[in-house]
C-alpha positions in Angstrom: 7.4 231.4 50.1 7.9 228.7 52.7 6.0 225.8 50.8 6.6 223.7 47.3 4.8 222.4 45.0 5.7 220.7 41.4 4.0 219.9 38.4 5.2 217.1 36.4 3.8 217.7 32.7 5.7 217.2 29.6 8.6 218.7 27.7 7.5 217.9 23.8 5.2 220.6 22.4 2.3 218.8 21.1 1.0 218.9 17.6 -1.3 221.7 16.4 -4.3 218.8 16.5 -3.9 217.6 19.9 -2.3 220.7 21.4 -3.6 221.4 25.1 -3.8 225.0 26.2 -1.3 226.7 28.7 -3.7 229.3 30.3 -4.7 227.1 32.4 -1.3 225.5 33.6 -0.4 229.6 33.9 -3.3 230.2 36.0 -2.7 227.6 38.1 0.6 228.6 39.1 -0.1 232.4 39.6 -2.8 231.2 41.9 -0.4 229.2 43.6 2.1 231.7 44.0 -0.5 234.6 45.0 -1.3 231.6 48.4 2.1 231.9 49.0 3.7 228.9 47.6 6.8 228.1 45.2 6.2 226.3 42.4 8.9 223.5 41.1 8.9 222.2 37.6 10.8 220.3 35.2 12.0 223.2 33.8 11.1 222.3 30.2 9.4 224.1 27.3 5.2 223.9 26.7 3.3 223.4 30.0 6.6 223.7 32.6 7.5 226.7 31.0 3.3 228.3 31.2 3.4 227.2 35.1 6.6 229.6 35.5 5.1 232.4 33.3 2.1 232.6 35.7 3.5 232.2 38.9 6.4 234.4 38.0 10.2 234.1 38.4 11.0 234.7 42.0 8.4 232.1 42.8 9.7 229.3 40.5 12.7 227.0 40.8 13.5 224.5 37.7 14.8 220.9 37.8 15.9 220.3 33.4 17.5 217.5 32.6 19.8 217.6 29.0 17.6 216.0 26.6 17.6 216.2 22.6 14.0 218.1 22.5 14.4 220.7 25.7 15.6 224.2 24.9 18.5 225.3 26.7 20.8 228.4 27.5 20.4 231.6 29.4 17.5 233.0 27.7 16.0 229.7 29.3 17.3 229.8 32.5 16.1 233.6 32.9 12.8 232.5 33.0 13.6 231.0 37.1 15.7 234.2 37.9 18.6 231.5 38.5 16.6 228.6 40.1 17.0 226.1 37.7 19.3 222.9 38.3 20.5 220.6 35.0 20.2 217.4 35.4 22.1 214.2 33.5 19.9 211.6 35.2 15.8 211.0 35.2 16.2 209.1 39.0 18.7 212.0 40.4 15.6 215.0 39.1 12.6 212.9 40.4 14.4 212.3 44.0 14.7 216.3 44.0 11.2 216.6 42.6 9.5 214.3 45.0 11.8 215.6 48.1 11.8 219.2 47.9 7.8 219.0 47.0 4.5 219.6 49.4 2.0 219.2 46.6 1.9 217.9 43.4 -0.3 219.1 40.0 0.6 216.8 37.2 -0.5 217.8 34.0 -0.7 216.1 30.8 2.2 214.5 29.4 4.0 211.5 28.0 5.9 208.4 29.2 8.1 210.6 31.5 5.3 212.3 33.3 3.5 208.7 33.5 6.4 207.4 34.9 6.7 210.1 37.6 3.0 209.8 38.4 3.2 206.6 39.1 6.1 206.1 40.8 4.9 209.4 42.9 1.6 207.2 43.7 3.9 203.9 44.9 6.0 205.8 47.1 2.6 207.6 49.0 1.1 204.1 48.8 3.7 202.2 50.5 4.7 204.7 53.2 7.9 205.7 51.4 6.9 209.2 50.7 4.4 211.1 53.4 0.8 211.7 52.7 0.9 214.9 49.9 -1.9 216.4 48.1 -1.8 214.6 44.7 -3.9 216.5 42.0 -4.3 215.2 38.1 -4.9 218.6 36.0 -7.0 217.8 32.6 -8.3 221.1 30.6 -12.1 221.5 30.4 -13.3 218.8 27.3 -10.4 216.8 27.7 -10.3 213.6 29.4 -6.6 212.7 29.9 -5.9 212.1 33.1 -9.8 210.2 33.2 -8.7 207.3 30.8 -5.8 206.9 33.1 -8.0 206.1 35.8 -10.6 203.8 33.5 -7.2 201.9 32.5 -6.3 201.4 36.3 -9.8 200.8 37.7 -10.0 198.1 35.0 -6.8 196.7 34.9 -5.3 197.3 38.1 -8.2 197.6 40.7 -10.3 195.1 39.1 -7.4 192.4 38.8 -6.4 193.2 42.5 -3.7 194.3 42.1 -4.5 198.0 44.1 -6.9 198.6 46.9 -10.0 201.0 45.9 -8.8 203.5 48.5 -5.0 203.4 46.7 -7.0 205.6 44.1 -8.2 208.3 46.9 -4.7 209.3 46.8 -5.7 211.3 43.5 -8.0 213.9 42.7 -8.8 214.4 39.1 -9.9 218.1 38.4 -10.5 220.7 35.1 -10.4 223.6 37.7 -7.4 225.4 38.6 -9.1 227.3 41.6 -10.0 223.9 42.9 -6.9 222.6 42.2 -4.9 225.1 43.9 -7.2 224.6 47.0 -7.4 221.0 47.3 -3.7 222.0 47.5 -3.7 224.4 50.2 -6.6 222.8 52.4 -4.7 219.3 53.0 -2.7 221.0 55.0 -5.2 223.5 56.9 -4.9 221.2 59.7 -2.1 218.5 59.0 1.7 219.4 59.0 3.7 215.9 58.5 4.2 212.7 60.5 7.0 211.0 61.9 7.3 207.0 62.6 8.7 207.0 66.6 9.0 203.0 67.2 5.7 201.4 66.5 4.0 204.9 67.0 2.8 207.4 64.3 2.8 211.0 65.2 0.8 213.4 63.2 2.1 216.9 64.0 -1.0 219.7 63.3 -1.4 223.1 62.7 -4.1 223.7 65.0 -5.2 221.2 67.4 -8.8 219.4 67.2 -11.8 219.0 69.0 -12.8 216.3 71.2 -15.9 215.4 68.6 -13.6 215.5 65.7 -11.0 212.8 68.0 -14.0 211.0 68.3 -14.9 210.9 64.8 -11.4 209.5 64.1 -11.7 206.7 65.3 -15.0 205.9 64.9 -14.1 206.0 61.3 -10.1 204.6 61.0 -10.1 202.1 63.8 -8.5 200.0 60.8 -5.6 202.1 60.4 -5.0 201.2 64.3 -2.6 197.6 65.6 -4.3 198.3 68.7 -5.2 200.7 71.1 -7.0 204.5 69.8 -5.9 207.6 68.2 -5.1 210.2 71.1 -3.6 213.0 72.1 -0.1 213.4 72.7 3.2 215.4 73.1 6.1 215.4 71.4 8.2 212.2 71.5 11.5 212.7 73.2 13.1 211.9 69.7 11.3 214.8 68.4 12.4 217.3 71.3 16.3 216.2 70.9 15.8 216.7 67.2 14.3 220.0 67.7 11.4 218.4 65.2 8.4 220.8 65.5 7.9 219.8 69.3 5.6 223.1 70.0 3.0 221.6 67.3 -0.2 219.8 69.2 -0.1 215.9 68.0 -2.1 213.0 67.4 -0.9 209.2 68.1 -1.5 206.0 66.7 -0.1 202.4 66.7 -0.3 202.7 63.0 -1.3 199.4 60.5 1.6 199.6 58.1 -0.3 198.1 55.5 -3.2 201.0 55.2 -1.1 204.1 53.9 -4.1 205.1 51.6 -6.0 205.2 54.4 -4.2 207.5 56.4 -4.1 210.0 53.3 -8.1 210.0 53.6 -7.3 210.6 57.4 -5.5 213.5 56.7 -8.2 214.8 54.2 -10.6 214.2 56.8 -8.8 216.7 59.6 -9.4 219.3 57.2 -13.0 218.5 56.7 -13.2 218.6 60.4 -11.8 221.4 61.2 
């Protein structure tokens, strides 16, 4: 299990009217773990606790925090085989969250889960987190996480206060087997990035074709200060740091300003591939 993902959902169990099902959080995370991947949760009751069920123990690590409403104890902490961490702080659990994670699934949830959404979404749109698949979980016939984005398109994106492509960050799904492979596909060509100078390097997992280079930057000349997206080695930084330097790469004097367009760039590798 090389590979991380989390799902921020919430920690109250919901009232019998408004309750949201947990087969398909549980499904979701077997069919994460059965592509090889850990999840990470917030190691709560309701949905967090469903995700673990499904994927199973020795593919799930927990990250609780002590609060009034979330169980507790060893009967708990069985449930992650011993990968659970207790936190006293919400900052101290999201930095973990955020840091040890590949791929995110949010699910429904309160203020806590709104509040790591969108702090999640302001680190990816400002450059302070790397381009991660982002994936907003809503059960068939209920249309949370789409009044989220009617509130921002109307509020937010409307008043100018986000750029349309800030919201291609997301993708809004009632499918787990889609979810789980918008997941896995974002990186069936990209592996990460690393600023060298005024360069970006985009380290891949398989190199691409001259027409795909081409389509690049034919279609994200805007992400570029100057010059074109091209092939390239490892950056000398990169072989003293023994960072991946056997990966093929792509570089570009990146526009600092257009972070929401590089994570349609790396959706588009994928697509090209």
């Amino acid at each position: 299990m090389a590979t991380c993902a989390s799902a921020p959902c919430s920690a109250r169990p919901a009232p019998p009217k408004t309750a949201r099902p947990t087969a398909w959080p549980a499904r979701w995370g077997r069919l994460l773990a059965d592509s090889d991947w850990m999840v990470l949760t917030g190691g709560g009751p309701g949905i967090m606790t469903a995700v673990v069920e499904g994927a199973g123990p020795e593919a799930s690590f927990g990250v609780s925090i002590v609060l009034p409403f979330e169980p507790g104890g060893a009967e708990h902490a069985a449930l992650f085989d011993g990968k659970n961490i207790n936190f006293r702080y919400f900052f101290s659990r999201k930095l973990t969250l955020t840091k040890e994670s590949s791929g995110y699934v949010v699910f429904p949830g309160g203020f806590g889960t709104l509040d790591e959404t969108m702090e999640l979404l302001t680190l990816m749109q400002t450059g302070k987190a790397p381009p991660s698949p982002v994936v907003l979980f809503e059960p068939p016939g209920d249309a949370y996480w789409r009044s989220w984005r009617h509130y921002v398109e109307v509020e937010l994106l409307d008043g100018g206060l986000i750029s349309p492509v800030d919201l291609d960050i997301v993708h809004i799904t009632s499918d787990p087997i889609e979810a789980v492979a918008y997941v896995r596909d974002f990186y069936r060509v990209f592996h990460s990035i690393r600023h060298v100078g005024n360069k970006l390097y985009i380290r891949l997992n398989t190199d691409v074709s001259d027409e795909a280079l081409d389509t690049l930057n034919a279609e994200f000349g805007d992400l570029l200060t100057r010059g074109t997206i091209e092939r390239a080695e490892a950056a000398a930084v990169e072989v003293e740091d023994n960072d991946i330097p056997d990966l093929p790469r792509l570089r570009l004097r990146f526009n600092n300003a257009a972070h929401g367009r590089l994570h349609v760039l790396v959706q588009r590798l994928g697509q090209l591939a």
